[in-house]
N, C-alpha and C positions, 0 to 999 in steps of 0.2 A: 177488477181486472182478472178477466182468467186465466188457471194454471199455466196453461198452454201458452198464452200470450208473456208473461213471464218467462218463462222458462226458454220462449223463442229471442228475450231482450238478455237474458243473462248468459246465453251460449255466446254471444260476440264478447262481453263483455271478458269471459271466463279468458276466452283463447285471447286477448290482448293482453291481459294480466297475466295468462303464463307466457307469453311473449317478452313480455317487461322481467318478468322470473330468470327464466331463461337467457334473459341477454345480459342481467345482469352478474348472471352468476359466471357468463363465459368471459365478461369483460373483467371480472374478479380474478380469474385462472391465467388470461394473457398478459394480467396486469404483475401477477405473481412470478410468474413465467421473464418476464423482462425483467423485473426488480432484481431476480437470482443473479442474473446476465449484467446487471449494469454493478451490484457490489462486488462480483467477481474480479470484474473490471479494474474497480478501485482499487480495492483489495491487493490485486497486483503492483499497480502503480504507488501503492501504498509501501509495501513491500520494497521496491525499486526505488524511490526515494532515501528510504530505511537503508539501504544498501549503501548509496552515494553518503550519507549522512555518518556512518559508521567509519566507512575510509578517511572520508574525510577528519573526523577527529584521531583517526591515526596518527594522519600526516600534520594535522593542523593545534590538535591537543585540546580542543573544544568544538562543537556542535555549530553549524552553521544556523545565523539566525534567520537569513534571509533567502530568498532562492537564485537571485545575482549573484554570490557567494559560494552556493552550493555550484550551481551550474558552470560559474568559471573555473572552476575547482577542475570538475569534470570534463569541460573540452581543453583546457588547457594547460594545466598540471601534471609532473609527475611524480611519481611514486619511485622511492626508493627501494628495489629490492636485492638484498644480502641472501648471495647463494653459499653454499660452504664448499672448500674442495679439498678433497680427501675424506679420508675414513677416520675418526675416534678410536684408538683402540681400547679393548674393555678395561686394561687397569690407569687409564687417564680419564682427564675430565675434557670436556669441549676447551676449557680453559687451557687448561695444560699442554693440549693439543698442539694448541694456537701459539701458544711462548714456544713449547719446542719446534714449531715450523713445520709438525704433521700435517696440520689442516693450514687452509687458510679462508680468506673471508674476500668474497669477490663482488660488489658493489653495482650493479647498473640499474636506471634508471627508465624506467617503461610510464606511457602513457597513461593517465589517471582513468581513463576510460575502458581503457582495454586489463588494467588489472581489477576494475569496481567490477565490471561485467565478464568476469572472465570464462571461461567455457564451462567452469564446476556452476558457479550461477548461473550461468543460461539454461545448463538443464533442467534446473530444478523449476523454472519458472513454470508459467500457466501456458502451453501452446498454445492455446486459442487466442490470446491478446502480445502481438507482436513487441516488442522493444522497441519504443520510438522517444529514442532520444529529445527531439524535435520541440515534443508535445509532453515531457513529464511529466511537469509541473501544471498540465490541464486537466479539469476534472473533465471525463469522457464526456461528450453530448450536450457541455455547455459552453461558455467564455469565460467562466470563473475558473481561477487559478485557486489550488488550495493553498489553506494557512496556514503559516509556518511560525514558528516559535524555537528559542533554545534560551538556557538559562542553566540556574545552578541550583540546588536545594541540598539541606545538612540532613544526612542522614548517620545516627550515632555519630554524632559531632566531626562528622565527614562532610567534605564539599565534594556532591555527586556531578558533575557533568548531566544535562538533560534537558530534550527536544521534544518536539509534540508537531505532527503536522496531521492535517484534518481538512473533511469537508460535510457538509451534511445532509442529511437522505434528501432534504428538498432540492438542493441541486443533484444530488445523485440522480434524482428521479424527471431532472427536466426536460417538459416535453411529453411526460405523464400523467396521466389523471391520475394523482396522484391521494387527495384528496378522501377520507376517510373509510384510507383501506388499514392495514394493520401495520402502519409505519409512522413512527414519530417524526416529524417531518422535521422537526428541529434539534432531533440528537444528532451528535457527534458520529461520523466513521474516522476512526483517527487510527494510527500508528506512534507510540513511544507515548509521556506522559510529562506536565511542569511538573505533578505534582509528586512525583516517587521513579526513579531509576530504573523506568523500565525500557525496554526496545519490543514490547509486543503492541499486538494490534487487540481492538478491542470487539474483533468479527469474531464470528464464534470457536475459529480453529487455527493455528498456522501454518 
């Protein structure tokens, strides 16, 4: 076969292969592009969870195990909060205060919702993914619910309080080609730990 004749089989062949090149590498960047978008996502609602979970062992003295628990917590609970009225003067204590009748202690009780989520939390949130009560316990863009966990572990021969709720990239990514790109489809995104007393998230910042 000659040059020429070659060279006229291998110019289609070239431009379909940088075709395939090409597509794949954009399918790579919008695939990376949505992943950022859908752990943000979680991340938040991770976050929000974390929040309701915390008050709640306020009020409650341990960690909700389940999310029927947490959630009725949250629409229908409330929170006890202790205003002070009066000034401390500097050579008393809050205590002293209080027996002499300087200060006193004034008691009401506000919605579990509206103190978990109160305007100091709202700000700090992520604007781009609204508060929906609703839906908190749904991981975005699928029907799975995450998992939830609470329990106890001895640290220096302490009994720590501690939760762990989680989902993982593969439903993070549902609906995705997901499929070997640079994501373990089977690790954990989770918030808190069984195994050590923490309340962080295991994304990379908070």
């Amino acid at each position: 076969m000659k040059a020429k004749q070659i060279a006229l089989i291998l110019i289609p062949l070239n431009i379909i292969l940088a075709y395939f090149v090409f597509n794949s590498i954009d399918s790579e960047v919008e695939f990376n592009k949505e992943a950022k978008v859908r752990i943000a996502e979680n991340v938040q609602k991770l976050k929000d969870l974390r929040q309701v979970q915390t008050k709640y062992k306020q009020a409650k003295g341990t960690f909700a195990d389940n999310f029927e628990a947490l959630i009725h917590f949250l629409e229908n609970d409330s929170i006890s909060i202790v205003k002070a009225i009066g000034e401390t003067p500097d050579t008393l204590t809050d205590v002293q205060a209080l027996e002499l009748g300087i200060i006193s202690r004034d008691t009401a009780y506000v919605l579990a919702k509206e103190t978990v989520f109160d305007d100091a939390y709202l700000d700090s949130r992520n604007k781009n993914f609204p508060l929906d009560i609703a839906n908190l316990t749904t991981v975005p863009y699928s029907n799975e619910v995450y998992s939830i966990d609470a329990g106890q572990v001895e640290k220096g021969k302490v009994i720590v309080q501690v939760f762990e709720i989680s989902t993982n990239y593969g439903t993070v990514f549902t609906g995705l080609d997901a499929e070997n790109k640079s994501y373990e489809l089977g690790a954990l995104l989770k918030v808190g730990s069984m195994d050590e007393a923490s309340l962080n998230g295991n994304w990379k910042s908070e």
